[in-house]
N, C-alpha and C positions, 0 to 999 in steps of 0.2 A: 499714678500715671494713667491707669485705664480711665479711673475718675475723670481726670480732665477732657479724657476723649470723650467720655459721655456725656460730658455736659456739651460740649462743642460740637458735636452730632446731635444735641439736643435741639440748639442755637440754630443751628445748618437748617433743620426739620425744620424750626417755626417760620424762619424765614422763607424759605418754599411756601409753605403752606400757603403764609401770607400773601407772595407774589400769586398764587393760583385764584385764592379768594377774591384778588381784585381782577384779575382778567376772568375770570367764570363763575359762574352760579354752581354751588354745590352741587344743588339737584339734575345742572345738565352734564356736571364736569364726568360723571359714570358713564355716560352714555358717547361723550366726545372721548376718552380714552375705550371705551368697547370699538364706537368706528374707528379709530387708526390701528386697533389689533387687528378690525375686521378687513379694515384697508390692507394691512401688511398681506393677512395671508392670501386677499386677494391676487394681491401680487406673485404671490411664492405658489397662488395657485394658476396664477395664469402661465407662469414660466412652465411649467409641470406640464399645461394642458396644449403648449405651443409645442414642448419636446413631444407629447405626444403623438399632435399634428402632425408634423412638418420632423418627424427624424430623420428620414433622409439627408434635407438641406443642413440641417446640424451636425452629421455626421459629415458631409462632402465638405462643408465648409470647414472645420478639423482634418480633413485630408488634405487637402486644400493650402492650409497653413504648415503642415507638417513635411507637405512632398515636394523639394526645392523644383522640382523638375515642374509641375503644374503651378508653383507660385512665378516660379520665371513665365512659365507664359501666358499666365492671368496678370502678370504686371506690363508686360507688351500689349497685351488687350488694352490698359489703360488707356499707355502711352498713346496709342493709336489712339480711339476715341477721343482724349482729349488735346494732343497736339496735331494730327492731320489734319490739313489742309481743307478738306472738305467733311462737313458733318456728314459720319457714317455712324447706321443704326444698331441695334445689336441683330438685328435681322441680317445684314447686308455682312458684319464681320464677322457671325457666326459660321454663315455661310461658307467664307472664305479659310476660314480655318477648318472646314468640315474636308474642303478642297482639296488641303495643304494635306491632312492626315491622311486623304487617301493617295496623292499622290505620294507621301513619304512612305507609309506604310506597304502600298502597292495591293493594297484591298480593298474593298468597296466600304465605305464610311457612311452611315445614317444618322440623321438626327429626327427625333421625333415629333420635336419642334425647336424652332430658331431659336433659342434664347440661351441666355448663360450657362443653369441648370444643365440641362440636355447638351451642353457641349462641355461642361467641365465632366460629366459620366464618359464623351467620347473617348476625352482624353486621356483619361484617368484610366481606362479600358484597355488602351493602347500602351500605356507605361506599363500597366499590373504587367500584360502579356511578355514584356522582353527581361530578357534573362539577366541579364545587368548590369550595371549606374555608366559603364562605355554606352552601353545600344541605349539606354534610356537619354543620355546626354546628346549622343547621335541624334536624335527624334525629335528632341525639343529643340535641340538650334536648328535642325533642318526646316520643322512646321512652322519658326517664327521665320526663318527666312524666306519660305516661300509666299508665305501671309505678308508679308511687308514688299515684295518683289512682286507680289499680283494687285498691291495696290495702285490705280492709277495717277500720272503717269508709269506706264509699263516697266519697272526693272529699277525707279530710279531710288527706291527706298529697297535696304538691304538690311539684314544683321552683320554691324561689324565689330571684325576682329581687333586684337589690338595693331595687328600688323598695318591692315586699313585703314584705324582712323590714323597709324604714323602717317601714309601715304597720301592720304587726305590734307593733314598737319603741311608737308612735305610740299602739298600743289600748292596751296592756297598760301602760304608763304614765300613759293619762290623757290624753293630749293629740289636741286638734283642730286641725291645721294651718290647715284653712280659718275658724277662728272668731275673731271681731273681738269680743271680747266687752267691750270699750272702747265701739267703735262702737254695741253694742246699748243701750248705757244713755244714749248720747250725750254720754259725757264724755272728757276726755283722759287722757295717761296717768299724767301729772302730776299727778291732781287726786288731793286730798285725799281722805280716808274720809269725812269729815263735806260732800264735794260729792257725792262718789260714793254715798250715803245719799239725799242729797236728792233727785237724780236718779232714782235709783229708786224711792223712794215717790210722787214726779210718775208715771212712766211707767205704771208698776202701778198705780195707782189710774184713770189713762185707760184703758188696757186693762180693766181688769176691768167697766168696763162695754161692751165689744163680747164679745157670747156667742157671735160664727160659730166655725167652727172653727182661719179668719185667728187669728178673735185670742186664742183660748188659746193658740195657739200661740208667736204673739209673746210672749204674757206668761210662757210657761216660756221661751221663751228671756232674758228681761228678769231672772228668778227665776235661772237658772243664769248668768247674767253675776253679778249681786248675790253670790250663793255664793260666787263666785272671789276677790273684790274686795272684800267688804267690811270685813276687817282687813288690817291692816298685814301680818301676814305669811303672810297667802292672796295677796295682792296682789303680796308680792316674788316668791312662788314663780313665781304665772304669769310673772311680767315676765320673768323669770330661767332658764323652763325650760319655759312653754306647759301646767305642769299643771294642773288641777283640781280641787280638793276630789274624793274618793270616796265622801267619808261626809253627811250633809246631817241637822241635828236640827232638830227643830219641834217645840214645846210645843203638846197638844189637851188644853185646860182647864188643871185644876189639879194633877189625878193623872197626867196619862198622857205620855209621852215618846213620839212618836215618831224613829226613828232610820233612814233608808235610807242603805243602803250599794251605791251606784252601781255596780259595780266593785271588783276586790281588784288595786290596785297597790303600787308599791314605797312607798306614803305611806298607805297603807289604815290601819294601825296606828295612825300619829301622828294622821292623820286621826280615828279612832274613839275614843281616847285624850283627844282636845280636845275633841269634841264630847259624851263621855259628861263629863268632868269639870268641861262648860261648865253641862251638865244639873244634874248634882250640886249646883252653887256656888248656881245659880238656882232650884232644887227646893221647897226646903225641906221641911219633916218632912212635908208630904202626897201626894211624888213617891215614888210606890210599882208603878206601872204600866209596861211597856214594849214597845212595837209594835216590831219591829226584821223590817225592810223588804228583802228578798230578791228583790223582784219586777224583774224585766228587766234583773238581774245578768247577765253576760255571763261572769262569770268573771275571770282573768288571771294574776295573780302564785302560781298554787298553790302555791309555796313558802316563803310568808309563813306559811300556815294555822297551822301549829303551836305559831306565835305568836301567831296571831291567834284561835285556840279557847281558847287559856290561860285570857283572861280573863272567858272562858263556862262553861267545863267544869273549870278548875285546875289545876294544874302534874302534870307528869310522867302523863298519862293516855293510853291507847290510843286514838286520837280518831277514826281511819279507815285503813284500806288500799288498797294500792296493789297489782297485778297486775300482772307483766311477765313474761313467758317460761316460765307454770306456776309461779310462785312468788309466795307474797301477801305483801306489802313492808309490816309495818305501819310506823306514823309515830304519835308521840307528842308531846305537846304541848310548847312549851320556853318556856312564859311561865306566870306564875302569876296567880291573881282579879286581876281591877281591881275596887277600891275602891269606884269610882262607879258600877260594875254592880251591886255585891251588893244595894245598897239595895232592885231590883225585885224585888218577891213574885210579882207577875205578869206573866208576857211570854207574847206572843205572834208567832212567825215567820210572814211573808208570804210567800207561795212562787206562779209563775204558771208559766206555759208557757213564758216567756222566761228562764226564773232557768235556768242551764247552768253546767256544767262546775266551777270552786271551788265556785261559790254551793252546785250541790247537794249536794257532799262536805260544807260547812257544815249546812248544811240537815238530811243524813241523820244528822252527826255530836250534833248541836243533841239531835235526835229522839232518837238512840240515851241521851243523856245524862240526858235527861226534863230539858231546861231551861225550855222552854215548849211551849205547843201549838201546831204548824202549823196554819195555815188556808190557805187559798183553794186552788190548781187544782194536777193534777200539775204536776215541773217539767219543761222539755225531752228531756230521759234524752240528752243528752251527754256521756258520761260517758268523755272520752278526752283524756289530756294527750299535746301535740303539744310537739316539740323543734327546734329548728333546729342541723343537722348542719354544720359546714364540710365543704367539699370540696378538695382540696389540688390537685388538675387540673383547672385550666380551660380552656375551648375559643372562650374570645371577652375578645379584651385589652381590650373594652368592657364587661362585664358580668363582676359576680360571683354565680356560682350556688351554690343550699345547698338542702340535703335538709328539706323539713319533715316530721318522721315523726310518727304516731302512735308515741309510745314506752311510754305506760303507760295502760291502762285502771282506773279508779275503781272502790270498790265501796260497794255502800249498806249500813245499819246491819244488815240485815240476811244480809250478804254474798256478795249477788248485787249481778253487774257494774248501773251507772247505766246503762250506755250502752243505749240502746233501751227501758229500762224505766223510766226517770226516778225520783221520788222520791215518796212520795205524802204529803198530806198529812191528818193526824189530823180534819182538818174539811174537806170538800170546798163551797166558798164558793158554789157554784153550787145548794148543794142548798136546799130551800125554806127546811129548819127548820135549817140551821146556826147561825142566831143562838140557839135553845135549846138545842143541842149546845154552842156556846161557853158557854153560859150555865151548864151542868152543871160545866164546869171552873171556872168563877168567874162567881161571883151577882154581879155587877159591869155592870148595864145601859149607864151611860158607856162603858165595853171597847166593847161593841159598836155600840154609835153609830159610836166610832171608826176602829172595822175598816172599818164600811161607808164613812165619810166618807173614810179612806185607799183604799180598793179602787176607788172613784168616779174619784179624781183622775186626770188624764192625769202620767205621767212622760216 
């Protein structure tokens, strides 16, 4: 048996050999195996002469990976650098974290210079010092959250909890945990559409004769219970998921449609889809008018939009831009007319001081398209979409943390940023003669009843 191996270790050898003889000369083949030993320990020396160098950064970097509390907020560093909104330096976030520390710590904080280095020592400085993993845990959500809430816009980016991003979950879908809207009409949850009708034209009609402030109050909340409830499948969704209609129609007279749009959620579409094609069926040939209601929009799902201008503005069109990092992101539409829109010859968009963030990308995009004429107040000028980051290092087996960033700033039809400037609108509702300004756009005196008789109402 060994025999055989020596011969076959013999066999192995010649053939090496052979393959070396034909790619190299003998006489250089000593000297090309001396360079790559020389090569190697060049290498094993240069590693040797950089630990030298540079131990500091090779130790910090090893603390670094070892200390959750410094790797969570070296990975918020990332975040930020590469998802905010605007290109910031390590100069400029250094800074701001220098800020944060001393405001947390409540001591005066130095860096020796702006750059990574010298603020992962700060950090690192301020962890060693607290007595322990509560106050150290304390210190690092505290620094990223003040570092993300000094980033501008002022407050709008946070560290959030998991309770926040529920609450966030919560807006932006439509739903109100704390609302009974069962209980508001006084019916159960079993009851019928034809009890649940009954019910609220009892309640509503009581209320509507208390004028304090009590009881408009009651009776919009009596009016947004009815909305959610009163078909069969408004009524499953809530049961099913706690959301709410976003869209709400109401016929004034015979011409005119009004339409508010609460909110842009993940059911905004289906939503405006039912309620314009509910219009349409009920209209008949002298539904030519349409009020379509913007006011104390909040915003939400802005990534619906491009579906949801379709059936305003028409397929494949440039409808708004987006701003991230020096560069303008346009977005184009991905849905085409609805049917039950085109019928309106005349519309008019409602715009106030509450109408923010989608709403006013809607709003500006609306304007740029000449689909109707804006009336009433500027809107907000929020004009900044916010994202929530995961974080992959956490520092509390109780809690999960995530970066809320501003990530992209809007712009108006005009192509300056919303943010701070808001949107403005073609009639300013406040001014004496805006009812003969609307008037100029359409000889149509009912319009304007209507606008005032909308603008009056509490939402």
């Amino acid at each position: 048996m060994r025999e055989k191996i020596k011969i076959l270790f013999a066999k192995a050898k010649e053939k090496i050999l052979g393959f070396l003889k034909k790619c190299f000369n003998f006489k250089t083949l000593p000297w090309i195996l001396i360079g790559l030993v020389l090569l190697g320990a060049a290498g094993v020396g240069g590693y040797f002469l950089y630990q030298k160098k540079y131990p500091k950064k090779i130790q910090l970097q090893a603390v670094k990976n070892q200390n959750i509390y410094m790797a969570f907020l070296d990975e918020i560093y990332g975040i930020i650098q590469t998802n905010y909104w605007e290109k910031i330096s390590d100069e400029q976030l250094t800074e701001l974290y220098r800020l944060a520390v001393e405001k947390v710590s409540g001591k005066p904080a130095t860096l020796p210079a702006k750059n990574r280095e010298a603020l992962d020592n700060l950090l690192l400085s301020n962890i060693n010092s607290l007595e322990n993993n509560g106050k150290k845990k304390e210190f690092a959500a505290n620094v990223a959250d003040v570092v993300l809430a000094n980033l501008q816009p002022f407050g709008r980016s946070r560290l959030y909890t998991q309770k926040l991003q529920q609450d966030l979950s919560n807006a932006v879908n439509n739903i109100d945990p704390t609302a009974n809207l069962y209980a508001d009409l006084g019916v159960k949850k079993d009851s019928k559409p034809e009890e649940i009708k009954q019910a609220y034209e009892q309640k509503a009609n009581e209320l509507a004769k208390d004028t304090s402030e009590g009881g408009k109050q009651k009776l919009a909340q009596v009016n947004r219970a009815y909305e959610a409830l009163k078909t069969p499948e408004l009524k499953n969704r809530y049961d099913q998921t706690g959301a709410e209609p976003s869209v709400i129609g109401e016929r004034l007279g015979t011409n005119i449609e009004h339409i508010w749009i609460k909110r842009f959620s993940p059911t905004t579409i289906q939503d405006l889809v039912s309620v314009a094609d509910e219009a349409d069926k009920n209209g008949g040939k002298d539904l030519n008018t349409l009020i379509l209601d913007l006011r104390g929009n909040i915003g939400g799902a802005i990534d619906q939009l491009p579906y949801f201008l379709g059936p305003f503005v028409g397929p494949d069109r440039e409808a708004y831009q987006y701003y991230h990092q020096g560069e303008k992101l346009p977005f184009r539409t991905l849905a085409g007319w609805l049917p039950s829109l085109v019928r309106y010859k005349k519309v008019v968009i409602m715009t106030d001081e509450r109408s923010q963030s989608s709403a006013e990308v809607m709003a500006a995009s609306l304007k740029k398209f000449n689909v109707g004429v804006l009336v009433g107040t500027k809107t907000k000028g929020w004009g900044t979409i916010e994202r929530v980051f995961d974080i992959k290092t956490q520092i509390d087996p109780n809690e999960i943390y995530a970066a809320f960033l501003v990530h992209t700033i809007t712009l108006r039809d005009d192509g300056q940023p919303i943010e701070g400037r808001g949107v403005d609108p073609a009639i300013d509702i406040t001014a004496k003669d805006w009812g003969k300004q609307l008037e100029d756009y359409f000889n149509f005196p009912p319009l304007i009843q209507a606008v005032q008789k909308v603008w009056n109402e509490k939402y």
